[in-house]
N, C-alpha and C positions, 0 to 999 in steps of 0.2 A: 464300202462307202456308206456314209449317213445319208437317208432323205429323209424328208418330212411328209407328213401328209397334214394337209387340212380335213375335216370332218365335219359330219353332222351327227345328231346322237343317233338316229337311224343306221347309219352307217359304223359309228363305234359298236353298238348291240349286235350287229350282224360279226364283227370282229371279236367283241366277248366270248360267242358265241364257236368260235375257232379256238380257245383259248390264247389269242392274240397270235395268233401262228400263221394267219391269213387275212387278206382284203375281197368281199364279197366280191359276185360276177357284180359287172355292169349290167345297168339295166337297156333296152333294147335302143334309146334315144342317148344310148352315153358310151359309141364306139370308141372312146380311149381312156384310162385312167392316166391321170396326171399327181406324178408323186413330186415335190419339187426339193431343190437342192441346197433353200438356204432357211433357217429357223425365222428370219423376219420375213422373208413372204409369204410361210405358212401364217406365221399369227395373223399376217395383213389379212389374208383372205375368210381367217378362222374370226377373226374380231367384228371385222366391217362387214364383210359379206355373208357370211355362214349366220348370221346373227341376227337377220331380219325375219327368218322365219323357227330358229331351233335354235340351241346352244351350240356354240362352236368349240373346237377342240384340238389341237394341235399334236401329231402324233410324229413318233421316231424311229426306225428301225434302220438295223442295218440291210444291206444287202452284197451280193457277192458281184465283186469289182469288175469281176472276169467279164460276166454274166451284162450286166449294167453297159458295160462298155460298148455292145452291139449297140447301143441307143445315142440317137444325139441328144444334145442337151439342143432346148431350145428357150430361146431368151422371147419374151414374147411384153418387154417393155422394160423399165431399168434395168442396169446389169444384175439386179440384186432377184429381177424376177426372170428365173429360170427353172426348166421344169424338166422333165424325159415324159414323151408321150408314147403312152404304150398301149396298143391296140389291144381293144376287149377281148379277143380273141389267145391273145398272147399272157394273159394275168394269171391263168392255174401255171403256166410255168414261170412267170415272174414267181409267184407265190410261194414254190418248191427252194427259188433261190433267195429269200429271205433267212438272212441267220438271226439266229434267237428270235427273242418275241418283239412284238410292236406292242410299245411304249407309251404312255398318254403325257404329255409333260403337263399341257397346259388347257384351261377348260374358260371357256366366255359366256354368260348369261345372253341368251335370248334379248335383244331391244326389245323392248311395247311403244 
């Protein structure tokens, strides 16, 4: 299955950093990563949101269906924003089941 990820450039560097083969731990005030499941609610969040303090960035990987499937999707406002919330605790094994690399599609300048 394809997700996206929204980003911060903080967080793309800590991925470079992996050779795109991984998504950084969470930090202590950020018990779940949220990867979502459709290309316009990453940009939504990467364009308007991610933008007021950093450049935004919209990222793509695969992941393994099997694996994925333990998780519900949760819709958390139009049907179009949908997400799997995955406990911080649970991401070095999300991570293992990532096939190939994460992707950068699309990149958003910083507001001032």
């Amino acid at each position: 299955m394809k997700l996206y990820r929204p980003a911060w450039k903080a967080e793309l560097d800590l991925i470079k950093q992996s050779d795109f083969t991984e998504f950084p731990p969470r930090l202590p005030e950020q018990p779940i990563f949220y990867p979502v499941l459709n290309v316009e609610y990453a940009r939504e969040i990467a364009s308007k949101w991610n933008t007021h303090n950093d450049d935004g960035y919209v990222l793509a990987f695969e992941i393994d269906d099997n694996y994925v499937g333990n998780f519900i999707v949760q819709t958390v406002g139009s049907h179009v924003h949908q997400e799997y919330w995955i406990p911080s605790d649970e991401l070095e094994n999300f991570n293992r089941h990532i096939v190939g690399k994460i992707e950068v599609l699309e990149q958003y300048k910083q507001n001032h």
